[in-house]
C-alpha positions as CSV (number, residue, x, y, z in Angstrom):
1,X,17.1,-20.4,-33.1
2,X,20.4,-20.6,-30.8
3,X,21.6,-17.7,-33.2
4,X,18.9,-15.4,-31.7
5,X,18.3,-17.0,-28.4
6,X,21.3,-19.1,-27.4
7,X,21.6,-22.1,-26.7
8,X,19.5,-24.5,-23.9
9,X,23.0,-25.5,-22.1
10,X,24.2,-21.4,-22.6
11,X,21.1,-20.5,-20.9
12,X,21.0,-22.6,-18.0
13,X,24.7,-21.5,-17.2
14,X,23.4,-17.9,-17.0
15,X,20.9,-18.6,-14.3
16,X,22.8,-18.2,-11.3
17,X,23.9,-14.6,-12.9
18,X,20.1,-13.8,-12.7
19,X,19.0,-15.2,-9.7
20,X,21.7,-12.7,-8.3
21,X,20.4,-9.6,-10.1
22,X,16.8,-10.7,-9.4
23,X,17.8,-10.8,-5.6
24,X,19.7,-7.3,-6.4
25,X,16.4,-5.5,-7.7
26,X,14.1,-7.1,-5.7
27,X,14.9,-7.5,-2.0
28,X,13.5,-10.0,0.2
29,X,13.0,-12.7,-2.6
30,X,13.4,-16.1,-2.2
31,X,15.4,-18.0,-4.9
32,X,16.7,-21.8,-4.3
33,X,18.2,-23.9,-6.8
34,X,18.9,-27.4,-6.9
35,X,21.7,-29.6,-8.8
36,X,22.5,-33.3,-9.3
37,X,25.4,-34.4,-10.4
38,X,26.2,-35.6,-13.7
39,X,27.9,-38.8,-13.8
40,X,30.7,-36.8,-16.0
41,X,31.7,-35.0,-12.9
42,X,29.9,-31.7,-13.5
43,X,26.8,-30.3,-12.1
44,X,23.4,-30.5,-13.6
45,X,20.4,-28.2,-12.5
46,X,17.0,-30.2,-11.1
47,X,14.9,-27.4,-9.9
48,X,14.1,-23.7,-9.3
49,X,12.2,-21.9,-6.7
50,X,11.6,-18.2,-7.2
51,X,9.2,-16.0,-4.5
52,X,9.7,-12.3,-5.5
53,X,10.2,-10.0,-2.1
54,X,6.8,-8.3,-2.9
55,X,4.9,-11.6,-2.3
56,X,6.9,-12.5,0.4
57,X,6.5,-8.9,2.4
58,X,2.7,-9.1,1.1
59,X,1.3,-12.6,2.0
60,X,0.8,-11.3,5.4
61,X,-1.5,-9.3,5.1
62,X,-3.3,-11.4,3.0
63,X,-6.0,-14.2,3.9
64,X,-4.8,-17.6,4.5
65,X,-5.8,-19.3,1.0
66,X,-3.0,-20.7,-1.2
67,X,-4.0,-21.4,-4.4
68,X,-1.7,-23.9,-6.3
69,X,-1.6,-22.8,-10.1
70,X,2.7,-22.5,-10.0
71,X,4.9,-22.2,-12.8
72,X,7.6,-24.3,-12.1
73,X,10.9,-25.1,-13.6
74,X,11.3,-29.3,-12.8
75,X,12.5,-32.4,-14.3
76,X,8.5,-33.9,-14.3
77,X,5.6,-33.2,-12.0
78,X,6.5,-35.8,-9.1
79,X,6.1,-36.5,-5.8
80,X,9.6,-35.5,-4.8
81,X,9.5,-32.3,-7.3
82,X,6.2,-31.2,-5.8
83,X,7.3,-31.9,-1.8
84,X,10.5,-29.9,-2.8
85,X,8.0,-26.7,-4.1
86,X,6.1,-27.0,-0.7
87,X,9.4,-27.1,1.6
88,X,10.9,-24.1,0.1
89,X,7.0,-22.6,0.1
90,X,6.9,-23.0,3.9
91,X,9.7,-20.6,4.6
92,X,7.1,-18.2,4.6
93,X,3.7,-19.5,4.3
94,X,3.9,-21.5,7.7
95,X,2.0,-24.7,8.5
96,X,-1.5,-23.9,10.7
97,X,-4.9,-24.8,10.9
98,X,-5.8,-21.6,9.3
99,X,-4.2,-22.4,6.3
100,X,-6.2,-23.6,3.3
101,X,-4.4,-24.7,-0.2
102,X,-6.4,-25.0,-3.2
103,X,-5.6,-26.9,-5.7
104,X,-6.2,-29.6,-8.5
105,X,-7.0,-33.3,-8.6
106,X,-3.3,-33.9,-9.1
107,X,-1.7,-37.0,-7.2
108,X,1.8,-35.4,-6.9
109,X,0.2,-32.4,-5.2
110,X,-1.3,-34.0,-2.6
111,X,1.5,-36.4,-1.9
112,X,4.1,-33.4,-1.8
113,X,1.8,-31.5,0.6
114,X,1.3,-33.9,3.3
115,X,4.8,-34.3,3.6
116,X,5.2,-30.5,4.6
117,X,2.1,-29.1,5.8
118,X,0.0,-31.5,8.7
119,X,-2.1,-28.7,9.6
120,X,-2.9,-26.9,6.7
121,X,-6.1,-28.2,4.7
122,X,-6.5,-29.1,1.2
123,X,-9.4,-28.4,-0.6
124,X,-10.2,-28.9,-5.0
125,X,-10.5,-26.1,-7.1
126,X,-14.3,-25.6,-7.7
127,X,-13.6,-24.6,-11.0
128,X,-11.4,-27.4,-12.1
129,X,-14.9,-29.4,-10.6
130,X,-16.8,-27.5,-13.0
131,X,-15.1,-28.1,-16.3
132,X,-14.9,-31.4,-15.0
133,X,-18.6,-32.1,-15.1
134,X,-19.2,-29.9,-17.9
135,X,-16.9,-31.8,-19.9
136,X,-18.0,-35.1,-18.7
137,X,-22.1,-35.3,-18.0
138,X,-25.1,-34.1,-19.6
139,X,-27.0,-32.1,-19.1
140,X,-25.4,-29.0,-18.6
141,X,-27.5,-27.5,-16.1
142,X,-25.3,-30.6,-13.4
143,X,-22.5,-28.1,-14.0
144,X,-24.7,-25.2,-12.4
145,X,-26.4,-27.3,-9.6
146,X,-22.5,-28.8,-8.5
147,X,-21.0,-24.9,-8.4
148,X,-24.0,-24.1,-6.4
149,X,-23.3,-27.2,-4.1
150,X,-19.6,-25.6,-3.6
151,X,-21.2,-22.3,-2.3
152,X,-23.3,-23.8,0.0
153,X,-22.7,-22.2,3.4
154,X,-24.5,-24.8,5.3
155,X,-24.9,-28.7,5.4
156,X,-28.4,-28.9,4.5
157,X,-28.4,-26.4,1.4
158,X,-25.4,-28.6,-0.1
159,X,-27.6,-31.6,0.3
160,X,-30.1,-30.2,-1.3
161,X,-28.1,-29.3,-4.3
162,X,-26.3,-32.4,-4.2
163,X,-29.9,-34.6,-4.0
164,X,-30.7,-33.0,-7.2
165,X,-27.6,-33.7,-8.9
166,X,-28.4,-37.2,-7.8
167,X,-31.6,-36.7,-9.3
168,X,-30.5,-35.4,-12.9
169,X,-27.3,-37.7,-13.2
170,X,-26.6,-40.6,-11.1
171,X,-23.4,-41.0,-12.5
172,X,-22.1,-37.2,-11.7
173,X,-23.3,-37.9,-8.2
174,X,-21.6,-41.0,-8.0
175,X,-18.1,-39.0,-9.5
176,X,-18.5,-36.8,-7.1
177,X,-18.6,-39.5,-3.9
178,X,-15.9,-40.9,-5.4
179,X,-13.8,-37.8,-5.3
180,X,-15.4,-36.8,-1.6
181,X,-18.0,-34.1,-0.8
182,X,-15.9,-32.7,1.5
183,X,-12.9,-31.8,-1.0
184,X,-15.5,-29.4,-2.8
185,X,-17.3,-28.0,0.4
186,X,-14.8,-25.4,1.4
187,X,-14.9,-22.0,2.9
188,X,-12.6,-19.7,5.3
189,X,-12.9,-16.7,7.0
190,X,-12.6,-13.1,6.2
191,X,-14.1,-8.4,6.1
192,X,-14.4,-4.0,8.0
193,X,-16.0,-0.5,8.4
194,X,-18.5,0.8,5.5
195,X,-15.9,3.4,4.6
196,X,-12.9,1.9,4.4
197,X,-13.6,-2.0,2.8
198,X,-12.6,-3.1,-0.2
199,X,-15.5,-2.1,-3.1
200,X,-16.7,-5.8,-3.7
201,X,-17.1,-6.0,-0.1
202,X,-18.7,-3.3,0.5
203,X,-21.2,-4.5,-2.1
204,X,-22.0,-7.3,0.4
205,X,-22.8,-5.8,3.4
206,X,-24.8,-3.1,1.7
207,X,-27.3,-5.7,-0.1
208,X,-27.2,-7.6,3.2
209,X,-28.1,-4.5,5.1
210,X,-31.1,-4.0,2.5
211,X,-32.2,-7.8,3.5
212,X,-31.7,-7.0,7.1
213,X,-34.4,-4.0,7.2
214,X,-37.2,-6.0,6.6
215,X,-36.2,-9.0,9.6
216,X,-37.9,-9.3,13.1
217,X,-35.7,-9.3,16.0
218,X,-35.8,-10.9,19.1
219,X,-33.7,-10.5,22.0
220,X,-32.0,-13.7,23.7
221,X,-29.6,-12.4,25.8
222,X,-26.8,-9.3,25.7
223,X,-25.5,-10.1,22.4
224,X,-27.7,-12.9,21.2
225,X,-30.3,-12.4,19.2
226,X,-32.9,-14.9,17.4
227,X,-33.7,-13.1,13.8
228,X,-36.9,-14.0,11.4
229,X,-36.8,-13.4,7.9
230,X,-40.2,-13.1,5.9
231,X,-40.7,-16.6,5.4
232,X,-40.9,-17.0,8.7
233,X,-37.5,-19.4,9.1
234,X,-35.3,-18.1,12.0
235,X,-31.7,-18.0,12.8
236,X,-29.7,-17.2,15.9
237,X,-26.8,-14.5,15.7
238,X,-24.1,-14.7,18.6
239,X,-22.4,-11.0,18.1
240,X,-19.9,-11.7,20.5
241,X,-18.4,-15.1,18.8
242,X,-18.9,-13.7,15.6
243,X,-21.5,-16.5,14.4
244,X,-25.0,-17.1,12.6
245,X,-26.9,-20.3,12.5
246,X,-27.0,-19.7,8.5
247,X,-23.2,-20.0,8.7
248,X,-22.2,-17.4,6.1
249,X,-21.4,-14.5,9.0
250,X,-18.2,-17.0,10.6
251,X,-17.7,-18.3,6.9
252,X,-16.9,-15.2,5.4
253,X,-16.5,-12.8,8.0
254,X,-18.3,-10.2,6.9
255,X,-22.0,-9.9,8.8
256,X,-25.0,-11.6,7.1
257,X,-28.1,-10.1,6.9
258,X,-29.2,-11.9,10.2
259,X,-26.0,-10.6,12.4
260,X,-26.6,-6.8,10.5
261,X,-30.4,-6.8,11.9
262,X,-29.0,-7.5,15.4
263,X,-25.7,-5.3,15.1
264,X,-28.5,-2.3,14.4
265,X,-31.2,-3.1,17.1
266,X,-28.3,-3.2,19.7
267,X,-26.9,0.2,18.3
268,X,-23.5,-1.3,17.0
269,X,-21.7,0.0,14.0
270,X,-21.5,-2.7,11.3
271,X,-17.7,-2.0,11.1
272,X,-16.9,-3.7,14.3
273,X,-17.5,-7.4,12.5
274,X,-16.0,-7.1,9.4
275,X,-12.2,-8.6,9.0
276,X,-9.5,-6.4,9.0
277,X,-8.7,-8.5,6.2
278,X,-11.2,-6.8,3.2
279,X,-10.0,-3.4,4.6
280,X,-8.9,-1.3,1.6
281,X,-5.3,-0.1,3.5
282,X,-4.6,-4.0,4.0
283,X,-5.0,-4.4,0.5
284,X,-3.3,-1.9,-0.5
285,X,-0.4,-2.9,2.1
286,X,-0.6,-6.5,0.0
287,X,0.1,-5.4,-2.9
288,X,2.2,-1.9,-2.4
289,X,5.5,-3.4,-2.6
290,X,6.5,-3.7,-6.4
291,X,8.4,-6.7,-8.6
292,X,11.3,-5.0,-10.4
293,X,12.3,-6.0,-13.9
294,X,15.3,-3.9,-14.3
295,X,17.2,-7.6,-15.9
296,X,17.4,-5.9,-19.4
297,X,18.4,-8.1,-22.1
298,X,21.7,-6.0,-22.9
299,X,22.5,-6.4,-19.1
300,X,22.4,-10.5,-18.7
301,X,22.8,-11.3,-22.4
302,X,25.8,-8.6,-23.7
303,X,26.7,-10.0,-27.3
304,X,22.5,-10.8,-28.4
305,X,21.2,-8.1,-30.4
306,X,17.3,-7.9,-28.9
């Protein structure tokens, strides 16, 4: 094996050489490394932290939603290796309210981030939730009604869902207190015109604009409108603050059904209340800038025949 590959101590000793080409082919990264010392006088690496320039230059444009799936290079996944992650993290995904990191059930994780971000929230991965109860409870179908739970856009739909998990498997309900509703109820905000969004989004708003043709409309004021679907519930669209009473407009950012029947009565393009985020030139701004692998073996690693 060290005939073909080298060995573990020759390969460490050639990192700092490729942290410096990395940096050379791919400006704007972020590289930090950390040593101990060895109680034999010489130095002994502990971590490494590696954010390629493209993500860096591309986050902004991006929506604020970490999700915490890293590959890291650590001694073991600890408090202190994890808080370490998060404070060379912050150099450029900064600590606000806006912030959301997603993430799973691990201890370490949500030790490490309360040291660094106080603003930021912290939500569980639905999917880790999922396999979870899947794994753990019959029958299957619980697995179903606790992903629906997570999509919820209001308060009362989650109970719903969540009543009927309590129904079907006392137990999963019970796991799922324990853990805390509110780590699985999560959403943020985000969507702009017909033309130039993103194709899922697009998707959206056209279904919801199908929905919105067959919905009464009611004028409250200017820009507030009450809006009756077919059953006869009603909700109340404020265009202005960007908000419906079913929640899913100032959840997602991208007009419900309810705030597309009022955007039309009044005569306003559609455009105007989608994010600039789901924009197709944002996305492509995310992601333009390219990761650079130009570290050919024959470069870093002369004498190894690849």
């Amino acid at each position: 094996m060290e005939l073909s590959l080298g060995s573990i101590a020759g390969s460490y000793a050639l990192l700092p050489a490729y942290i410096g080409l990395l940096q050379q082919t791919n400006p704007g990264s972020l590289c930090y490394t950390e040593h101990v010392d060895d109680p034999h006088g010489a130095m002994r690496f502990k971590y490494q932290f590696i954010a390629y320039g493209a993500c860096v230059n591309g986050y902004q444009y991006m929506r604020k939603v970490v999700v915490v799936d890293a590959f890291t290079i650590v001694d073991s996944e600890n408090d202190d290796a994890w808080e370490w992650f998060f404070r060379h993290l912050s150099a450029f995904v900064h600590d606000t309210t806006e912030l959301v990191f997603i993430s799973v059930r691990h201890a370490s994780i949500y030790a490490g981030m309360r040291k660094v971000y106080n603003q930021a929230h912290h939500s569980a991965c639905t999917v880790h939730f999922w396999r979870n109860v899947r794994h753990l409870y019959k029958p299957q179908t619980l697995a179903g009604l606790m992903f629906a739970a997570a999509r919820a856009f209001v308060v009362d739909d989650f109970n719903k869902k969540f009543l009927e998990i309590q129904r079907v498997n006392p137990g999963c309900a019970a796991y799922l207190v324990d853990i805390g509703k509110s780590k699985i109820f999560w959403r943020s905000r985000a969507a702009r015109s017909v033309s130039v969004i993103a194709p899922k989004c697009r998707k959206i708003v056209d279904e919801n604009f199908e929905n919105a043709m067959a919905m009464a409309v009611r004028p409250i004021s200017d820009f507030e409108f009450q809006i009756q679907i077919r059953a006869g519930e009603c909700y109340t669209v404020k265009l202005v603050e960007g908000t419906c009473s079913c929640n899913e407009f100032q959840c997602l950012s991208i007009p419900c059904a309810h705030a597309i029947a009022a955007a039309t009565r009044l005569g306003v393009s559609i455009e105007n209340f989608i994010d600039v985020a789901y924009y197709e030139e944002t996305i492509r701004h995310s992601y333009e800038e390219k990761i650079t692998y130009s570290i050919c073996g024959w470069k870093l690693f002369g004498r190894i025949n690849l």
